[in-house]
C-alpha positions in Angstrom: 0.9 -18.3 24.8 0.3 -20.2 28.4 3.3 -22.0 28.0 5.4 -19.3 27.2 4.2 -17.7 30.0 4.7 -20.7 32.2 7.7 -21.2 30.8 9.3 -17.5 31.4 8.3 -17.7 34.7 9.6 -20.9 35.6 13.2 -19.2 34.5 13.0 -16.0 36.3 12.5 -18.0 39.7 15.2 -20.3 38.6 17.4 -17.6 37.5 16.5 -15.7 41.2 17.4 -18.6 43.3 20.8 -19.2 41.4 20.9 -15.3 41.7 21.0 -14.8 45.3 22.7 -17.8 46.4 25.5 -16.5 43.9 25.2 -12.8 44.3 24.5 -12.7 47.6 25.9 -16.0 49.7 28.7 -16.6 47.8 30.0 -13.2 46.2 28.9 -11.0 49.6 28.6 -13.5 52.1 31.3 -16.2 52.2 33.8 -14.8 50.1 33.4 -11.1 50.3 34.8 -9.8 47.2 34.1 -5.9 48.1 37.0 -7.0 50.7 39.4 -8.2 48.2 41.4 -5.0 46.1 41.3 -7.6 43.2 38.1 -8.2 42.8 36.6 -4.9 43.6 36.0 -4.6 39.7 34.1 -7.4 39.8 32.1 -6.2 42.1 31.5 -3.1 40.7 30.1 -5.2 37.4 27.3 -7.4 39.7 26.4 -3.5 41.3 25.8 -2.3 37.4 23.7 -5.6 36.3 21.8 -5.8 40.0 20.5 -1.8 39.3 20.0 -3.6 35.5 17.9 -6.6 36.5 15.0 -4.6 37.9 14.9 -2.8 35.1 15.1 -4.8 32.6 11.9 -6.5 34.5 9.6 -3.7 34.9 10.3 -2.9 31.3 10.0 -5.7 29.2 8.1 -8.3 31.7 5.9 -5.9 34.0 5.2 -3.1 30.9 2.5 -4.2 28.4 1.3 -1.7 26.4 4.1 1.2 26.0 6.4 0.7 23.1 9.1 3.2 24.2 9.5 1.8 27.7 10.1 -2.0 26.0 12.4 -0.4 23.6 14.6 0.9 26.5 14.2 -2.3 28.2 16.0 -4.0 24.8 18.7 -1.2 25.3 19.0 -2.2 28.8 19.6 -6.1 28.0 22.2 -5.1 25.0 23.6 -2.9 28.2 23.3 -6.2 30.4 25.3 -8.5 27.8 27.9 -5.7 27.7 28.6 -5.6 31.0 28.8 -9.2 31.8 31.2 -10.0 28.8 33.7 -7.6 30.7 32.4 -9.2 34.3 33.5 -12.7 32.5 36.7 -11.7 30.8 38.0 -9.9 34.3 36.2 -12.7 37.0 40.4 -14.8 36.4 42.0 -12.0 37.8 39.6 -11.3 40.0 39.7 -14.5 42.0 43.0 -15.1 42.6 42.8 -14.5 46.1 41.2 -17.6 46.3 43.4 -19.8 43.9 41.2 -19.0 41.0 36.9 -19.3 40.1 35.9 -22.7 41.5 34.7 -25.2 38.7 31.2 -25.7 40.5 30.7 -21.5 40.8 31.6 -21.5 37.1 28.4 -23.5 36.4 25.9 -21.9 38.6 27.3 -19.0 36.6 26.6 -20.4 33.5 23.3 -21.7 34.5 22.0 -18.4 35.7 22.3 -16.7 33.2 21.1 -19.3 31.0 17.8 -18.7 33.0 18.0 -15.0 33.5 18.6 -14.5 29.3 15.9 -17.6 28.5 13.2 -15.6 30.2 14.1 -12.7 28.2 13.8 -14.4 24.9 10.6 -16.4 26.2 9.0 -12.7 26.8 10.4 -10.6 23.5 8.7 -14.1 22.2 5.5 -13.2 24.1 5.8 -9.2 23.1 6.6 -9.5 19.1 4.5 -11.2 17.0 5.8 -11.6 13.4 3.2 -10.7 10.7 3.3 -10.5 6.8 3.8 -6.2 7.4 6.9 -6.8 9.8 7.3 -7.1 13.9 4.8 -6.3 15.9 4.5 -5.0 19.7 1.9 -7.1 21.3 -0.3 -4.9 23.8 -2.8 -7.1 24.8 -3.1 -11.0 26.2 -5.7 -13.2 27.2 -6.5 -13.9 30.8 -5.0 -16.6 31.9 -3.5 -18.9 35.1 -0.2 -18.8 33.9 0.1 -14.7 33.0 -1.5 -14.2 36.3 1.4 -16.3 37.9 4.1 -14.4 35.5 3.0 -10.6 36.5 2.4 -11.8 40.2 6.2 -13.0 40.0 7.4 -9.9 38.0 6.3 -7.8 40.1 7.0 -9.2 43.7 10.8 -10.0 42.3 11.3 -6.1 42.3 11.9 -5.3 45.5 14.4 -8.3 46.9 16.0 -7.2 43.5 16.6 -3.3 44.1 17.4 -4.3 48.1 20.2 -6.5 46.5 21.3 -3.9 44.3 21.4 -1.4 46.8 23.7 -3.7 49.1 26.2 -4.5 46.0 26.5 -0.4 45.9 26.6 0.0 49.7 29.2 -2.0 50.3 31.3 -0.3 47.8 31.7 2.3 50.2 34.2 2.2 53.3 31.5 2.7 56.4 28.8 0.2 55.0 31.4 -2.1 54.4 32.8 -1.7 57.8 29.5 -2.4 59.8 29.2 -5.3 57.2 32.1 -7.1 58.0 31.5 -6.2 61.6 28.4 -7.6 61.7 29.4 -10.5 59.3 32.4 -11.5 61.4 29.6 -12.4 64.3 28.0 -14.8 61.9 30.0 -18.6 62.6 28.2 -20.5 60.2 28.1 -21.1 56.4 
């Protein structure tokens, strides 16, 4: 169980780093894509799986001994997967502003959410055990140095989450936006 803990928590940091410097430096940051009429869609799709992430967190990594909440957090990652196959099939379009997704932004794509969907598995793993009457819910772990370190991250990755969430649905209106991009404009490097 230590490595899976281990493990799991080695790819949500991953998965966070890749994350923001995605979500936040390239998508909001450099390239703006709130700004871009094209790629407000896309947009709209990281707003939906940043309010997601969170979620999908506090249920199925934070929640350890009710059934119905881990349920909803499965519902939530079917919910996830849904919403990035459309993100995927309409980021072509979406880009063209720009001459098209560069090769490099592809892979950190595909590398997050390698990460972000290996943690999940790596916790369902640590959740359902398989016995000889069916699946069961696991309630109850052993203390340990590495489930410590996986709760301690869990839980402190919540907030930068919702805050990034929040600025994904901010900037989807006209006045954030504005003092965004005011603000933004002032900023010379990166």
């Amino acid at each position: 169980m230590e490595i899976l803990f281990t493990l799991s928590t080695a790819c949500i940091v991953l998965f966070m780093i890749l994350a923001t410097y995605d979500g936040f430096y390239l998508h909001i940051f450099k390239y703006g894509l709130f700004n871009h009429e094209e790629s407000v869609f896309e947009h709209k799709t990281h707003a939906v799986r940043a309010v997601l992430f969170p979620l999908i967190v506090w249920a199925l990594f934070i929640n350890e001994a009710n059934f119905p909440l881990f349920l909803a957090g499965l519902a939530l990652v079917a919910l996830d997967l849904v919403v990035l196959s459309v993100d995927a099939y309409s980021e072509k379009e979406s880009r063209n502003f720009m001459g098209g997704l560069p090769r490099w932004e592809y892979i950190i794509h595909l590398f997050s959410n390698a990460f972000h969907f290996a943690a999940i598995i790596l916790v369902l793993a640590l959740k359902i055990k398989v016995t000889e009457a069916g699946l069961v819910f696991v309630t109850t772990f052993a203390d340990s140095m590495a489930k410590e370190l996986f709760t301690f991250v869990s839980i402190n990755i919540i907030p930068g989450a919702i805050v990034l969430a929040l600025l994904h649905f901010a900037l989807l209106l006209k006045v954030p936006q504005s003092v965004w991009n005011s603000y933004r404009t002032k900023i010379t490097c990166c």
